[in-house]
MARLO-572694 format. One record per atom (N, C-alpha, C, CB): residue number from 1; residue in one letter; chain; y, x, z. Coordinates in steps of 0.001 Angstrom, whole numbers. Glycine has a CB too. Example, Ala and Ser with C-alpha at 12.3 -4.5 7.8 and 13.67 -1.06 7.14 Angstrom:
BEGIN
NODE     k   r   c        py        px        pz
NODE     1   A   A     -5690     13190      7800
NODE     1   A   A     -4500     12300      7800
NODE     1   A   A     -3300     13200      7800
NODE     1   A   A     -4473     11308      9046
NODE     2   S   A     -2250     12850      7080
NODE     2   S   A     -1060     13670      7140
NODE     2   S   A        30     12900      7870
NODE     2   S   A      -598     14084      5725
This chain:
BEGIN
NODE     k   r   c        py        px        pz
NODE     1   X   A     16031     29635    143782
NODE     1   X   A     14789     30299    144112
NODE     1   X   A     13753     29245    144463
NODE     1   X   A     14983     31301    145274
NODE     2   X   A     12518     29538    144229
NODE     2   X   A     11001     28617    144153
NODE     2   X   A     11486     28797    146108
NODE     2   X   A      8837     29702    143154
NODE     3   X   A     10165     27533    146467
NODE     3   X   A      9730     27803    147754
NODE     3   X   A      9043     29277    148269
NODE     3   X   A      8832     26775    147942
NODE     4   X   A      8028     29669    147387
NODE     4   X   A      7483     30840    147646
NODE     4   X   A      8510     32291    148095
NODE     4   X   A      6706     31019    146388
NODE     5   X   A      9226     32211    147217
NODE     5   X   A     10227     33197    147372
NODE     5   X   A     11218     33217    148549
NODE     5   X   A     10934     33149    146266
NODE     6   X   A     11702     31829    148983
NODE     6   X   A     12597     31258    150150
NODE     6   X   A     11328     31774    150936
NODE     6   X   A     13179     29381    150235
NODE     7   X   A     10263     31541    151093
NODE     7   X   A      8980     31882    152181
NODE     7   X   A      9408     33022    152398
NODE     7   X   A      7339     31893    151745
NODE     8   X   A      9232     34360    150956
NODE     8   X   A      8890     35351    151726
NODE     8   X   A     10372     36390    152106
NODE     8   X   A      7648     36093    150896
NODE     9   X   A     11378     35486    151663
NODE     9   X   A     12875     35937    152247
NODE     9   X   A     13129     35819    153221
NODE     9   X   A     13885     35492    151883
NODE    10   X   A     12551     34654    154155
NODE    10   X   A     12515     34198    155389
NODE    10   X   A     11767     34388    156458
NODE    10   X   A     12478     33321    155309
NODE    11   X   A     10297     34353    155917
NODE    11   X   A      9233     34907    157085
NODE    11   X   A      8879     33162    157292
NODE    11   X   A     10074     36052    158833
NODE    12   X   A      9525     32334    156949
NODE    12   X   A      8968     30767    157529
NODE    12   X   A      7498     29985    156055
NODE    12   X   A     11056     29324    157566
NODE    13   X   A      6849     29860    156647
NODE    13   X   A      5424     29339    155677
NODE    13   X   A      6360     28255    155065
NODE    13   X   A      3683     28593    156641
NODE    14   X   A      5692     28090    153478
NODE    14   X   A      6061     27337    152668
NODE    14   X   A      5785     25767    153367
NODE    14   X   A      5373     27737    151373
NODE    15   X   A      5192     25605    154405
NODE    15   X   A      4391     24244    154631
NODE    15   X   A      5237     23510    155547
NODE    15   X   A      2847     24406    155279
NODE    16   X   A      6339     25014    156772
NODE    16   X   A      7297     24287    157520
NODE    16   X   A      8597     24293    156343
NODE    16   X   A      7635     25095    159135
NODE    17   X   A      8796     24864    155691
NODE    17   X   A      9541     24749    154629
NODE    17   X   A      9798     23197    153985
NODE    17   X   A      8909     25644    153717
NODE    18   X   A      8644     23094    153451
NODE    18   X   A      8212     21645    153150
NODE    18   X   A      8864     20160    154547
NODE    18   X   A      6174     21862    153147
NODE    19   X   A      8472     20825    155350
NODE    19   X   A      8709     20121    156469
NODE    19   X   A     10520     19979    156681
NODE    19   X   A      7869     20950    157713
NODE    20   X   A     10716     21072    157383
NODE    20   X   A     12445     21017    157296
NODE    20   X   A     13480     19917    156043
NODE    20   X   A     12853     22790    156850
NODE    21   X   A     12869     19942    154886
NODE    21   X   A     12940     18970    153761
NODE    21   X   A     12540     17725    154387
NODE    21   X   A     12026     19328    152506
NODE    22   X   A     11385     17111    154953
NODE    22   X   A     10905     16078    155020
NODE    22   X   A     11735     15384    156466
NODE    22   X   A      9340     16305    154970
NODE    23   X   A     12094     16776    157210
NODE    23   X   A     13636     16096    158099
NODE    23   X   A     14826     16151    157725
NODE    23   X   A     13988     16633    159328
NODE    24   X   A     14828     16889    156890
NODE    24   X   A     16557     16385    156245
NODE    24   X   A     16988     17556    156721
NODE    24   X   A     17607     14824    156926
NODE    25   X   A     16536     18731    157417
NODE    25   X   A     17721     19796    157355
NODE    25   X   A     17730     21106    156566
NODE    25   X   A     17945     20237    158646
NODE    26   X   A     16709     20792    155472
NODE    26   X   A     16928     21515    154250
NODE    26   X   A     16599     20861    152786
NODE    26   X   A     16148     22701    154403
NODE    27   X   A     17720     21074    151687
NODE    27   X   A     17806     20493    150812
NODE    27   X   A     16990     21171    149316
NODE    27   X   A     19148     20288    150882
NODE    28   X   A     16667     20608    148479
NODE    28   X   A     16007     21261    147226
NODE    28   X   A     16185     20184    146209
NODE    28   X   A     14362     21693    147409
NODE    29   X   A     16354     21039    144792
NODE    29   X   A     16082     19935    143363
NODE    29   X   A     15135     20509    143206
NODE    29   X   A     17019     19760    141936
NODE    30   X   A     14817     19823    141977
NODE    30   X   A     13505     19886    141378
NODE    30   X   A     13579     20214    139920
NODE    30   X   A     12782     18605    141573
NODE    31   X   A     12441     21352    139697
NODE    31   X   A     12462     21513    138320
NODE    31   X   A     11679     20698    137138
NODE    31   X   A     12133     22689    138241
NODE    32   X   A     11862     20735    135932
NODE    32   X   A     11331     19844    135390
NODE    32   X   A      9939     19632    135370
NODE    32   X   A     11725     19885    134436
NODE    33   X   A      9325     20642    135816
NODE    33   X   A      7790     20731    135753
NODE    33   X   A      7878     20182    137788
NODE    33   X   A      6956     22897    135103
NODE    34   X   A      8671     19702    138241
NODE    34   X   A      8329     19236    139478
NODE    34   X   A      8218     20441    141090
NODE    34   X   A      6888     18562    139038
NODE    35   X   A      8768     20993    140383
NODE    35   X   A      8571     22468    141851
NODE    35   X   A      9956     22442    142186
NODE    35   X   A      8021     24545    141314
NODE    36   X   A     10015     22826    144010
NODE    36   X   A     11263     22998    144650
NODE    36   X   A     12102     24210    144027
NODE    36   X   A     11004     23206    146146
NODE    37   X   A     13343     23950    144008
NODE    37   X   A     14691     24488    143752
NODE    37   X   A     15643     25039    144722
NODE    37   X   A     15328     23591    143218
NODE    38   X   A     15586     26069    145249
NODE    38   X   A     16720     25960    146585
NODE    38   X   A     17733     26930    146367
NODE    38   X   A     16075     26307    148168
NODE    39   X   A     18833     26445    146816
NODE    39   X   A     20104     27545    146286
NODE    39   X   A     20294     28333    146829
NODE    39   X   A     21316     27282    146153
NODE    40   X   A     21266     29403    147081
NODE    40   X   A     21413     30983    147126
NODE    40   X   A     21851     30855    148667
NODE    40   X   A     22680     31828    145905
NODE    41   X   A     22026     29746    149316
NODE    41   X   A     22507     30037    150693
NODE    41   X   A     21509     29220    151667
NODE    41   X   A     24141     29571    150889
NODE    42   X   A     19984     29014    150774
NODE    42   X   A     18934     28440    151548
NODE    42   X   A     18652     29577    152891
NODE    42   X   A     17528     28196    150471
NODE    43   X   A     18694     30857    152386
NODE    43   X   A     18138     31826    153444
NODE    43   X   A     18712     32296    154698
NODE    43   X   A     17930     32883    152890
NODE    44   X   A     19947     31455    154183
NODE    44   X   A     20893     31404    155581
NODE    44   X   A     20721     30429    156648
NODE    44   X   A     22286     31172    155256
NODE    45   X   A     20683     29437    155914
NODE    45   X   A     19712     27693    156036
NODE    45   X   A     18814     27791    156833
NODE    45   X   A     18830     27037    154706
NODE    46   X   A     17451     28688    156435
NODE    46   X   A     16697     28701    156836
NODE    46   X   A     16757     29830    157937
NODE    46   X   A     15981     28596    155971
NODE    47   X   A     17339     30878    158150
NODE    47   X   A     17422     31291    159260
NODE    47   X   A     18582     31065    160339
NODE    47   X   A     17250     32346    159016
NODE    48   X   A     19053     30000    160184
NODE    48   X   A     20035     29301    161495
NODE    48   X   A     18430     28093    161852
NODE    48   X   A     22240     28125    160702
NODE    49   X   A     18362     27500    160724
NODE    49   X   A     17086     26271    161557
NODE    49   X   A     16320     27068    162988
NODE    49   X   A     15363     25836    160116
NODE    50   X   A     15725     28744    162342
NODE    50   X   A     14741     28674    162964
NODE    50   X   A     15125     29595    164341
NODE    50   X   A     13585     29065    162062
NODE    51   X   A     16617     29908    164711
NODE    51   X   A     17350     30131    165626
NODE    51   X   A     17337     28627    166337
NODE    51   X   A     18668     30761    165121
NODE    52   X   A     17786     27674    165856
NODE    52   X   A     18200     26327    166591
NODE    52   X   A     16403     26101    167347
NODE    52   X   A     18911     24731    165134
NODE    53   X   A     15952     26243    166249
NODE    53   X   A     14112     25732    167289
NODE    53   X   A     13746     26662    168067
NODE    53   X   A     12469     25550    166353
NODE    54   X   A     14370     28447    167853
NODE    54   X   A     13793     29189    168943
NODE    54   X   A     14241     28775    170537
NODE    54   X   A     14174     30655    168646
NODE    55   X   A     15560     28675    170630
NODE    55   X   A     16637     27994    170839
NODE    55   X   A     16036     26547    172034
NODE    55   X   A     17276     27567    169164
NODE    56   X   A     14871     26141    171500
NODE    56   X   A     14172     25101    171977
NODE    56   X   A     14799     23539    171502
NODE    56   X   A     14158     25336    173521
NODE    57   X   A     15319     23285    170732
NODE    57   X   A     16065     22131    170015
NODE    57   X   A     14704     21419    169140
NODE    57   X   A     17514     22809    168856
NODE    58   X   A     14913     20394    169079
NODE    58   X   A     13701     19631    168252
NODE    58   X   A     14226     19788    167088
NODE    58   X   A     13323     18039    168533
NODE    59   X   A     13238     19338    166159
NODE    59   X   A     14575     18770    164682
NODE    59   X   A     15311     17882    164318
NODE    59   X   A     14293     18579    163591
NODE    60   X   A     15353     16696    165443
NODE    60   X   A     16089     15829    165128
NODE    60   X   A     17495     15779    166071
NODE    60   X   A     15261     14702    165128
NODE    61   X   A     17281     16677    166799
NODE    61   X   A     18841     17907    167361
NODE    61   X   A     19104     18368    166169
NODE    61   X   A     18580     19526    168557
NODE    62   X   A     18691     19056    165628
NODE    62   X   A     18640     20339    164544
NODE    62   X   A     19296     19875    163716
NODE    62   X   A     17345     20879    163899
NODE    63   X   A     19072     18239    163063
NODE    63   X   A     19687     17635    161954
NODE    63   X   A     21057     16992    162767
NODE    63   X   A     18595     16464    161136
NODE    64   X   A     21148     16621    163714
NODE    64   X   A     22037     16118    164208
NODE    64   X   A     23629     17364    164593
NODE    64   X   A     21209     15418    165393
NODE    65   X   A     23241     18220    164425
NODE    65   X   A     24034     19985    165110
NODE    65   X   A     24519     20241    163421
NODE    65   X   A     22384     21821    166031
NODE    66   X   A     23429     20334    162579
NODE    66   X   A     23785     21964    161546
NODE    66   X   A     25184     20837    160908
NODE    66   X   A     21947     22791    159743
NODE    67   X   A     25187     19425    160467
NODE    67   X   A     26635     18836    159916
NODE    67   X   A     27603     19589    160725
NODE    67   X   A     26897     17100    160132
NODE    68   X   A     27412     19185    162234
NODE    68   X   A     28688     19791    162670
NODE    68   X   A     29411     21513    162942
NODE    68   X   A     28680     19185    163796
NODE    69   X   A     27667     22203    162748
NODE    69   X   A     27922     23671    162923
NODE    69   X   A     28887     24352    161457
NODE    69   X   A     26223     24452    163091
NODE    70   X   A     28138     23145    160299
NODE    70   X   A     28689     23939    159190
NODE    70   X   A     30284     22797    158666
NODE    70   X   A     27159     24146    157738
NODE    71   X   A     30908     22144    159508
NODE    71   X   A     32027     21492    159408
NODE    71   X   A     32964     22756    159982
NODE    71   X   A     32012     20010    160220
NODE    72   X   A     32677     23110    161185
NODE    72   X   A     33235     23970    161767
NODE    72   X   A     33074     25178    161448
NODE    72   X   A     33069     23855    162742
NODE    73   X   A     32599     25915    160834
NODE    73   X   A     32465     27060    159931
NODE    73   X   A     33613     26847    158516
NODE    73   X   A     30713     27110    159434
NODE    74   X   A     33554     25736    158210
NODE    74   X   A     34217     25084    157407
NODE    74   X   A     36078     25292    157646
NODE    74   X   A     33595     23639    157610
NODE    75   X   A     36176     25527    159239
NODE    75   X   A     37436     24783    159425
NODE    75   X   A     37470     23634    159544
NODE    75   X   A     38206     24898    158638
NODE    76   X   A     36691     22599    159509
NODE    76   X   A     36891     21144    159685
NODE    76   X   A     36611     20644    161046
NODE    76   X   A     36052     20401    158754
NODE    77   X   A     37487     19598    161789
NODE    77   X   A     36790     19604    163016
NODE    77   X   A     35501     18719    163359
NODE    77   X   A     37724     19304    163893
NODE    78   X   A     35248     19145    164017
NODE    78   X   A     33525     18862    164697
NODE    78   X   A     33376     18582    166682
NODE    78   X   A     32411     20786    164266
NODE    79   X   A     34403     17669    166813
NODE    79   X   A     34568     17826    167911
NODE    79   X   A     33301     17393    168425
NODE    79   X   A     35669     17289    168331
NODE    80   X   A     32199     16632    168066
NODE    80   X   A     31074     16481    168864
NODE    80   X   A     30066     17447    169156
NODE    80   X   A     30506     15597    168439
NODE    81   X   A     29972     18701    168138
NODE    81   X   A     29383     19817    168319
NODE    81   X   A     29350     20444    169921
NODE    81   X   A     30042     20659    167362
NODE    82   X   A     30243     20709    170422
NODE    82   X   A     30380     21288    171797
NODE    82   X   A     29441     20096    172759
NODE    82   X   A     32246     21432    172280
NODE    83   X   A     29602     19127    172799
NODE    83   X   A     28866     18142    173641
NODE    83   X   A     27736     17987    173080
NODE    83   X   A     29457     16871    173839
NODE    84   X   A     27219     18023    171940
NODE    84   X   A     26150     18016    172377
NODE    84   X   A     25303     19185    172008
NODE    84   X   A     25704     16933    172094
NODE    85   X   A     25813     20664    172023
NODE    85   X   A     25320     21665    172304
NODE    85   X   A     25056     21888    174027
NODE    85   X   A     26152     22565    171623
NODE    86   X   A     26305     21316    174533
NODE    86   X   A     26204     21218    176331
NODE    86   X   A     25346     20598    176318
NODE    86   X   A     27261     20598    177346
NODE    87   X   A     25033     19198    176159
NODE    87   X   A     23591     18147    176591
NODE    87   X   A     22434     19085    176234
NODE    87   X   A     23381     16451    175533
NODE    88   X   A     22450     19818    175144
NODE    88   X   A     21028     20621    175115
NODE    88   X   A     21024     21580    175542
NODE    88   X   A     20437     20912    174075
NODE    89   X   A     21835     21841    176658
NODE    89   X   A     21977     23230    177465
NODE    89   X   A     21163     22759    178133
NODE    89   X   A     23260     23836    178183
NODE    90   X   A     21677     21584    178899
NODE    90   X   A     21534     21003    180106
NODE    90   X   A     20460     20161    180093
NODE    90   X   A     22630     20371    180504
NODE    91   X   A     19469     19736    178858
NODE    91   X   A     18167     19737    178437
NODE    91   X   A     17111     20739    178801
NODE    91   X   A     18243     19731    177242
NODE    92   X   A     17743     21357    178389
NODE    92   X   A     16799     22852    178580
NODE    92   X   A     16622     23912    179823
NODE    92   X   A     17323     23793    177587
NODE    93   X   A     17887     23250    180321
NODE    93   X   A     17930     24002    181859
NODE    93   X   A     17241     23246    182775
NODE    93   X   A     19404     24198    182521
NODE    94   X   A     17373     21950    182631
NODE    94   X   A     16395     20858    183311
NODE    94   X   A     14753     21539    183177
NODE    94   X   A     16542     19141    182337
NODE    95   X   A     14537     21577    181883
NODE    95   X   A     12735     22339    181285
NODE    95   X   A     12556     23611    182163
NODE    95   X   A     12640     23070    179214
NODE    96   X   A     13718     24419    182015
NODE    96   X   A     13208     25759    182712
NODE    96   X   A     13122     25405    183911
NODE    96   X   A     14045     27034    182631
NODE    97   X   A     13799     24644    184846
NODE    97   X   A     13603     24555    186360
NODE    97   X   A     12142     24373    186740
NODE    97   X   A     14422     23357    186959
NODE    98   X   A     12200     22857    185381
NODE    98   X   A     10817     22150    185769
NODE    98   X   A      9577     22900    186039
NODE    98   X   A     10422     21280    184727
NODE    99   X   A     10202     24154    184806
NODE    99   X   A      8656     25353    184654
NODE    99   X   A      8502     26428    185204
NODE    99   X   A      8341     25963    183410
NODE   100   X   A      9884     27035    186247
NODE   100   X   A     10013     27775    187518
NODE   100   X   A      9165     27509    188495
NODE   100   X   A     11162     27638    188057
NODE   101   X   A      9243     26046    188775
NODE   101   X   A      8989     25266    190051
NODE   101   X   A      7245     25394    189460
NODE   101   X   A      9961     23370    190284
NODE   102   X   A      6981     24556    188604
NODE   102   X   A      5579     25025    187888
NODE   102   X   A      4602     26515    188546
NODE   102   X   A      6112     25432    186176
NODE   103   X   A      5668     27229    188021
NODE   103   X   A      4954     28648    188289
NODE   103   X   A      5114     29050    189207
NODE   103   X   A      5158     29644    187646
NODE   104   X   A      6187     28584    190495
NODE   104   X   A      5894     28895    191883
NODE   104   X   A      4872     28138    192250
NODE   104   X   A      6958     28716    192787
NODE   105   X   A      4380     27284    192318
NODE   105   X   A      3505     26365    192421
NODE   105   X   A      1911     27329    192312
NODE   105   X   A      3871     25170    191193
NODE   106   X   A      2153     27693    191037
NODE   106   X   A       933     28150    190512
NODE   106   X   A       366     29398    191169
NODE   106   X   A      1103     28376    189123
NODE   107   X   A      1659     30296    191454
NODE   107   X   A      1760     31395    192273
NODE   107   X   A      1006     31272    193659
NODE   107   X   A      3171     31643    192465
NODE   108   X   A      1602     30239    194267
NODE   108   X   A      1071     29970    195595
NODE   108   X   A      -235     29709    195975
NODE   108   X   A      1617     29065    196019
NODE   109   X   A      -599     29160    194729
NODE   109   X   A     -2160     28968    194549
NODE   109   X   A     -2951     30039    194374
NODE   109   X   A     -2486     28204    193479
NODE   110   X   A     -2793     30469    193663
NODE   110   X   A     -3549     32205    193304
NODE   110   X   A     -3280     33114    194465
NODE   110   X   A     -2759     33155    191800
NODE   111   X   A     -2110     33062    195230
NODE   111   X   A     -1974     34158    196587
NODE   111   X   A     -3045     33440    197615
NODE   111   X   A       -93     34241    197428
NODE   112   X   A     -2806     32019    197982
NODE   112   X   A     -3540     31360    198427
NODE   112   X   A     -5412     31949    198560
NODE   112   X   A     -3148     30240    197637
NODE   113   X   A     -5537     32072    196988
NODE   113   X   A     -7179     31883    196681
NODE   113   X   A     -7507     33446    196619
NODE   113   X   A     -7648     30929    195009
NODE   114   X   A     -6389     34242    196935
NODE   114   X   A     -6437     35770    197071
NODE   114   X   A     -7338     35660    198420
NODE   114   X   A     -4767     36664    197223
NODE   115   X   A     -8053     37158    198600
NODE   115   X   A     -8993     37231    199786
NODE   115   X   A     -8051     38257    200181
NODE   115   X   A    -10730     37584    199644
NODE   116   X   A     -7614     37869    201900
NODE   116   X   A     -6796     39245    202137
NODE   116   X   A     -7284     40519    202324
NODE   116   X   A     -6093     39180    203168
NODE   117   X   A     -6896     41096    202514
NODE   117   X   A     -7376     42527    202335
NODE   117   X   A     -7733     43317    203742
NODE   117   X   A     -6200     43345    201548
NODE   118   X   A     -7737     42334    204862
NODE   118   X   A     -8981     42949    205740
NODE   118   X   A    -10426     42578    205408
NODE   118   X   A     -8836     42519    207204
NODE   119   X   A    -10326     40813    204836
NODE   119   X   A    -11261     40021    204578
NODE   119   X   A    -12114     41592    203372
NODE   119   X   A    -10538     38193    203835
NODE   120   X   A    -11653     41533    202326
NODE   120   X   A    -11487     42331    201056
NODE   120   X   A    -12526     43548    201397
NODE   120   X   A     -9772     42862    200751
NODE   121   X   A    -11903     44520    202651
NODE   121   X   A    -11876     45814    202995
NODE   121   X   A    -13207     45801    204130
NODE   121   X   A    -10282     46273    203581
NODE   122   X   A    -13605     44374    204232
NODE   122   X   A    -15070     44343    205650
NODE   122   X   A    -15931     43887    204477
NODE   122   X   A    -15038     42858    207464
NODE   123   X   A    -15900     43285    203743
NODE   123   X   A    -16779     42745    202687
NODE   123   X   A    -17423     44200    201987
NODE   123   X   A    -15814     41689    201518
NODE   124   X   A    -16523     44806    201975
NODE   124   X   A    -16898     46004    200695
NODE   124   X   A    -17698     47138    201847
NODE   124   X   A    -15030     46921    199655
NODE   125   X   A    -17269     46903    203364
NODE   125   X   A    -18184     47798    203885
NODE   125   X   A    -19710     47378    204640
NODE   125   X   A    -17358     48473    204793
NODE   126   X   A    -19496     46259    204486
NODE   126   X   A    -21153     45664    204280
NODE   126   X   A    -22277     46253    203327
NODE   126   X   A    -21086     44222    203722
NODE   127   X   A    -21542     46567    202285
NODE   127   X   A    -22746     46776    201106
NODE   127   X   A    -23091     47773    201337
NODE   127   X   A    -22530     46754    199654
């Protein structure tokens, strides 16, 4: 199948399409007139990639994971898969803390810059 078609099987723009190729975690030939080629199990391809990035994984996780995801699908072993699916747990759990702490932060500020509500309730009987 053309790129266009992988596009609209997938929901992913021909341009990250292009891209995923230009990291190595999706493959294509070429036809003689020069247009991408992708085989019958691209759409599978392409919807594990875009699980791994929802996922929060970069692509150079992404390329480093799908050898070992599809060794082990395989039956073949992949013993590094588990470690470093853990390291990007534990990547990402690090991010969410960072962005908890963030938004308590942010919280405190906005309750802070809140007018309380006697302040609120004498203001409004002035007018």
């Amino acid at each position: 199948m053309r790129i266009g078609e992988l596009s609209r099987r997938t929901g992913v723009s021909p341009r990250s399409l292009r891209y995923y190729e230009e990291q190595g975690l999706l493959a294509s030939t070429r036809t003689a007139g020069g247009h991408r080629e992708y085989g019958p199990l691209a759409v599978e391809r392409v919807d594990r990639i875009q699980c791994l990035f929802a996922a929060g994984l970069c692509s150079a996780t992404i390329q480093e994971l799908l050898p070992c995801i599809y060794a082990q699908e395989r039956g073949d072993p992949a013993p590094d898969l588990l470690d470093n699916l853990r390291e990007e747990r534990t990547r990402i759990a690090a991010s969410v803390e960072r962005l908890e702490r963030s938004l308590a932060a942010l919280d405190a500020v906005i309750d802070r810059a809140r007018p309380s509500p006697a302040i609120a309730h004498a203001g409004a009987q002035r007018r």
